[in-house]
C-alpha positions as CSV (number, residue, x, y, z in Angstrom):
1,X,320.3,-75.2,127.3
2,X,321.7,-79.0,127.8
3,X,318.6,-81.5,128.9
4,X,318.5,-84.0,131.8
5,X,320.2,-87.4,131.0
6,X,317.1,-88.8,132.9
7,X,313.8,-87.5,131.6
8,X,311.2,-86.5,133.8
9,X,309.1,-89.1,134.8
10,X,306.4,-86.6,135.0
11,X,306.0,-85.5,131.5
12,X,304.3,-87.6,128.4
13,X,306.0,-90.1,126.2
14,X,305.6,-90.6,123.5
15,X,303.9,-86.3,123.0
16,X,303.2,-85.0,120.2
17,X,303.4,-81.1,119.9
18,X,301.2,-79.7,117.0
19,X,301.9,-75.9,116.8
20,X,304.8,-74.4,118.2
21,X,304.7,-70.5,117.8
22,X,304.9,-68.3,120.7
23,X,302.9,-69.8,123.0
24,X,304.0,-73.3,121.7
25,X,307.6,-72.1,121.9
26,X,307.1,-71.5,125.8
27,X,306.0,-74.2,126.7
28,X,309.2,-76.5,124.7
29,X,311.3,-74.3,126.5
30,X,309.8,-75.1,130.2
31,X,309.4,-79.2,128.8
32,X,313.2,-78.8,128.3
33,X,314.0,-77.9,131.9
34,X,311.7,-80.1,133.3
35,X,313.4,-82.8,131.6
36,X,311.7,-83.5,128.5
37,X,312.1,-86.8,126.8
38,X,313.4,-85.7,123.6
39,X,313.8,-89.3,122.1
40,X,310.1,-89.4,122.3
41,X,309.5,-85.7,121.2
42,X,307.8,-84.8,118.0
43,X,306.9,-81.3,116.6
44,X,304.5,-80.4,113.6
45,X,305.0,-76.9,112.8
46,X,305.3,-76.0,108.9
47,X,306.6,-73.0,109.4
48,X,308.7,-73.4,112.1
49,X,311.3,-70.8,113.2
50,X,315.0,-70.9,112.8
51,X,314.9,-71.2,116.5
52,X,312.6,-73.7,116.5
53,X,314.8,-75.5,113.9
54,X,318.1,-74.8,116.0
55,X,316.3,-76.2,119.1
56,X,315.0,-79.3,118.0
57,X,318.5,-80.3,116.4
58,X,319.9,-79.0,119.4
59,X,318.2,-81.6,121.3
60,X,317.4,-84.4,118.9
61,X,313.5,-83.9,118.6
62,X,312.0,-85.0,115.7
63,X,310.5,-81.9,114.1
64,X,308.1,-82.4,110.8
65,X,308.8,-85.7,110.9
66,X,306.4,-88.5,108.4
67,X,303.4,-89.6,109.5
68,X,304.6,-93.0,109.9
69,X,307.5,-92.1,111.7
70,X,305.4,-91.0,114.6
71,X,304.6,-93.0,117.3
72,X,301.0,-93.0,118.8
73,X,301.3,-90.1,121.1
74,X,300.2,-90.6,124.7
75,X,299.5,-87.0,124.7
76,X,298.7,-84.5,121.7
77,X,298.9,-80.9,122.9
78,X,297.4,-78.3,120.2
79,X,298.8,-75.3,120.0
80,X,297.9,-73.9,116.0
81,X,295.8,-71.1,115.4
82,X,292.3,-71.7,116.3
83,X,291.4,-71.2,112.3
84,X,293.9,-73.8,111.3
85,X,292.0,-77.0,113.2
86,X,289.8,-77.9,109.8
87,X,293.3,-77.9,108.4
88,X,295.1,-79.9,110.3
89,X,292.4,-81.9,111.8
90,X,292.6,-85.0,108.7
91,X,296.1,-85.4,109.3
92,X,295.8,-85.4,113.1
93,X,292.8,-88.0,113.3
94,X,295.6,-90.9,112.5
95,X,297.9,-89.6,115.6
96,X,294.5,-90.2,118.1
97,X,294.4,-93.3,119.6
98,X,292.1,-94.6,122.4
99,X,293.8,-93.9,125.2
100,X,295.5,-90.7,123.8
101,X,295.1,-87.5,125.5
102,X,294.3,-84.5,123.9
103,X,295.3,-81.0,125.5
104,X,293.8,-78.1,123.5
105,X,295.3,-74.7,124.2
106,X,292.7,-73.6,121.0
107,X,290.7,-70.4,122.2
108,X,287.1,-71.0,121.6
109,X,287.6,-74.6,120.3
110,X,284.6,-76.6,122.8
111,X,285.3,-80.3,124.1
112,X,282.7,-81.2,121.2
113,X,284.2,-79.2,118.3
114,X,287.9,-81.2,118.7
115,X,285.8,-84.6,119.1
116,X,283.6,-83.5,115.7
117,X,286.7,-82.9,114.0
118,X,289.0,-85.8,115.6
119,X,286.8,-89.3,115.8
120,X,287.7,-91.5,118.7
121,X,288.9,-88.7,120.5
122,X,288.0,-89.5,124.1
123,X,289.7,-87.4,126.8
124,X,290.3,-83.9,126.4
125,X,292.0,-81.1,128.4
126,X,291.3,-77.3,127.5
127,X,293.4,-75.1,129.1
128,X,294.0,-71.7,128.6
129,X,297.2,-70.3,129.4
130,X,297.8,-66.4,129.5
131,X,300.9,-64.4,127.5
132,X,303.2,-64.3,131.0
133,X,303.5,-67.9,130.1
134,X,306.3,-66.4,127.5
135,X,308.6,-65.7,130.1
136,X,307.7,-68.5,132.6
137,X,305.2,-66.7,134.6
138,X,301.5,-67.3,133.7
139,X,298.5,-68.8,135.0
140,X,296.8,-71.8,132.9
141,X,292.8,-72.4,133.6
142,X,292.0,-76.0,132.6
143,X,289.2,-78.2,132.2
144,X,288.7,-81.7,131.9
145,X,286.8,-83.9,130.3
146,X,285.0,-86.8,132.2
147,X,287.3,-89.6,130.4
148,X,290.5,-88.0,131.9
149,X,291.9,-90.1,134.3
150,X,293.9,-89.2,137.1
151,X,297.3,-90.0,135.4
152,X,296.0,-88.0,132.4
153,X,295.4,-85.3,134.2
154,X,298.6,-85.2,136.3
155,X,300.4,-85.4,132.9
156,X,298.4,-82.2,131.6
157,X,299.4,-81.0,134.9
158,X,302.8,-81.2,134.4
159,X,302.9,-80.2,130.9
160,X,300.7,-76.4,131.4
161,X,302.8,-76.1,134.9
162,X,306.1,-75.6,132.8
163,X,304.6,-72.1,132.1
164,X,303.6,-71.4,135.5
165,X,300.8,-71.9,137.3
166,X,297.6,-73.8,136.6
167,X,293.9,-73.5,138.0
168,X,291.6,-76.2,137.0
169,X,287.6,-75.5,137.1
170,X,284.8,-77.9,136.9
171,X,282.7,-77.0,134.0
172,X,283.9,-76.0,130.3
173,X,281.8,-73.1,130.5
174,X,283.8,-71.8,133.2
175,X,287.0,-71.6,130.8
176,X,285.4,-68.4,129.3
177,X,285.5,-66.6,132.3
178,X,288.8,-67.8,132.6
179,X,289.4,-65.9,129.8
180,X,288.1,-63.0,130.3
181,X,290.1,-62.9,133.4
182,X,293.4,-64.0,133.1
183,X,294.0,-64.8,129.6
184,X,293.0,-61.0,128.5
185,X,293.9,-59.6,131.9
186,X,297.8,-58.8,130.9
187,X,296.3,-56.3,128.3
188,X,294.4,-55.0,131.3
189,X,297.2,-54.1,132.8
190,X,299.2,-52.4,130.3
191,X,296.1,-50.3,129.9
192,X,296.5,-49.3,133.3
193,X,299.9,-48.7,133.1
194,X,299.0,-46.8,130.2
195,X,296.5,-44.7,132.0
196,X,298.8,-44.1,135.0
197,X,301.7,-42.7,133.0
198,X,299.1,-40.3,131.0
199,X,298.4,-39.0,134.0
200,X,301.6,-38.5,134.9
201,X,301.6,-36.6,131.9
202,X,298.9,-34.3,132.6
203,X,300.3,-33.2,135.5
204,X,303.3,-31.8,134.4
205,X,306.2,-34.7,134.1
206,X,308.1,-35.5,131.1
207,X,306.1,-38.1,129.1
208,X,309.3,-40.4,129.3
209,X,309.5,-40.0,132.7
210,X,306.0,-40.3,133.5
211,X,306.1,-43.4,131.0
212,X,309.0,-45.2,133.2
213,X,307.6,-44.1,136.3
214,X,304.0,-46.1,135.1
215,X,305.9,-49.2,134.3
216,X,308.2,-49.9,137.2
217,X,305.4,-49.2,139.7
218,X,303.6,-51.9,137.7
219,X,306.3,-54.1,138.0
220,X,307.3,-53.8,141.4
221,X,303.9,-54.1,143.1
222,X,303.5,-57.5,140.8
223,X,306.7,-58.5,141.9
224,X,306.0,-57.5,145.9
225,X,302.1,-59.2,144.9
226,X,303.8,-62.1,144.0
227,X,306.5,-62.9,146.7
228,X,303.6,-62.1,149.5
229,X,301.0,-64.2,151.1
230,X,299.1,-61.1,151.8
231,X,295.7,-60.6,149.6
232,X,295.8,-57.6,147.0
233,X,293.3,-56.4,149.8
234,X,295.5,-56.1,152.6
235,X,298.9,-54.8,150.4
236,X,296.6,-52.1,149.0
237,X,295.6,-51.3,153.1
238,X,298.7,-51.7,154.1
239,X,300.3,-48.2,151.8
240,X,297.4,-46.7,152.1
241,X,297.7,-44.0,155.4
242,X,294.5,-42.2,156.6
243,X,293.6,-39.3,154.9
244,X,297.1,-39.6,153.2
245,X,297.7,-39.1,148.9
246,X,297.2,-42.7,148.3
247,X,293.2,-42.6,150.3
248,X,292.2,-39.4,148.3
249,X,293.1,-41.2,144.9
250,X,291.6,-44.8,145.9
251,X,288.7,-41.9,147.0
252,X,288.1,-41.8,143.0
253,X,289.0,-45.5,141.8
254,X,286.5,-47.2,144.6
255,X,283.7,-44.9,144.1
256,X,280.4,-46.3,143.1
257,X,280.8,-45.5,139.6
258,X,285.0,-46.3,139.8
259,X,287.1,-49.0,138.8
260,X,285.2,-51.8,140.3
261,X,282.0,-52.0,138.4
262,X,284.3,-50.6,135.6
263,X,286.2,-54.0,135.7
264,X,283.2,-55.8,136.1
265,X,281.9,-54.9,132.9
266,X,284.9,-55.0,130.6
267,X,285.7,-58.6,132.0
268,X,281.8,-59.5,131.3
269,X,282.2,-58.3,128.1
270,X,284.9,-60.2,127.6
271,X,283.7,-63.7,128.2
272,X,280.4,-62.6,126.2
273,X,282.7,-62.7,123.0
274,X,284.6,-65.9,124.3
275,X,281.1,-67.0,124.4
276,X,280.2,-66.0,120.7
277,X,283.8,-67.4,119.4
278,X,282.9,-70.9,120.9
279,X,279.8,-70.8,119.0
């Protein structure tokens, strides 16, 4: 992948990337199309992947590079392990100047436990991106704190967009229920897909077949969700015919004890626990 002569105007510099594993990894590879600054790149990974390694002397980034050699970042995006913050947090404190910008991709990290952790931290973006982000195709909730000012937040715009897409909400409480959403919704669906090729299985198919059957149904109607403007509401009406295979089996799943209070409860449970993790 060559990089832009130019960089991108619309992306940080000088950014400072601290953690770059999967999700870390997607996002450098989005940066690079956008037309990352390289020059003005820095990465602090300590056990960064031979791809990682290939990628930043690929491209000239500075990766591990000594604390003196880094430049005050304009933006720090955090993208270690939740557990590993105490860690890193001393040698991080130096990076943070005032009118550095701080975008946490940490689940169940609060605004207050980067600022206990990093003093003089000021503004702060938590976002939470979801695991399509791997291939280009997820959906980032974010948050901002009240210091971030419009340019910051256009920069943290640009920076979560080179996943996909990105959803801002008002309150940092609300980034749980983004969570329980969309950043655990993906294993949602492979449970359903799951679920839809066992009962493939029980009626009689191959389990392979019932298994590849599951998964390109899956795919499709996510790809034919995604290139409509029609709601989920209206696609589901619209192959559903009157009294027809598809009405006696959404008969079942939209009963009053189906998938809908079903859903409700698994996605409540699941920003109860993003609630317990962010103490």
């Amino acid at each position: 992948m060559s990089n832009p002569a130019t960089p991108s105007p619309l992306l940080p510099s000088p950014l400072l990337l601290v953690g770059c594993g999967k999700m870390g990894g997607a996002m450098l590879e989005g940066w690079l199309r956008m037309g990352l600054d390289c020059a003005g790149t820095s990465i602090i990974d300590p056990h960064a992947s031979p791809s990682l390694v290939a990628t930043c002397e690929q491209h000239g980034i500075a990766l591990n590079p000594s604390a003196s050699s880094i430049p005050t970042p304009q933006v720090i995006l955090l993208g270690i392990k939740p557990q590993m913050l105490d860690d890193a947090a001393p040698s991080l404190a130096g990076h943070v100047g005032p009118q550095t910008l701080l975008v946490s991709i940490l689940a169940g990290k609060t605004m207050d436990n980067l600022r206990a952790r990093l003093p003089g931290l000021n503004a702060i973006v938590r976002a939470m991106p979801n695991l399509p982000a791997a291939v280009q195709r997820g959906v980032t909730g974010a948050c901002a704190s009240p210091e971030v000012t419009a340019q910051q937040r256009a920069l943290a715009q640009a920076l979560l967009s080179g996943v996909g897409s990105v959803e801002w909400v008002d309150r940092e409480e609300q980034i749980d229920a983004v969570t329980a959403v969309s950043g655990s919704g993906p294993a949602y669906v492979f449970y359903l897909t799951e679920c839809l090729a066992r009962a493939g299985a029980a009626l009689g198919l191959p389990e392979d077949l019932a298994g590849r059957l599951a998964r390109a149904t899956v795919e499709g109607a996510g790809e034919l969700m995604h290139r409509s403007d029609l709601s989920p509401a209206t696609l589901r009406e619209n192959v559903t015919s009157p009294a027809g295979t598809t009405a006696a089996a959404l008969a079942v799943l939209m009963a009053a004890d189906g998938l809908d209070p079903l859903m409700r409860d698994a996605v409540a449970a699941a920003r109860r626990r993003a609630e317990e993790l962010s103490g």
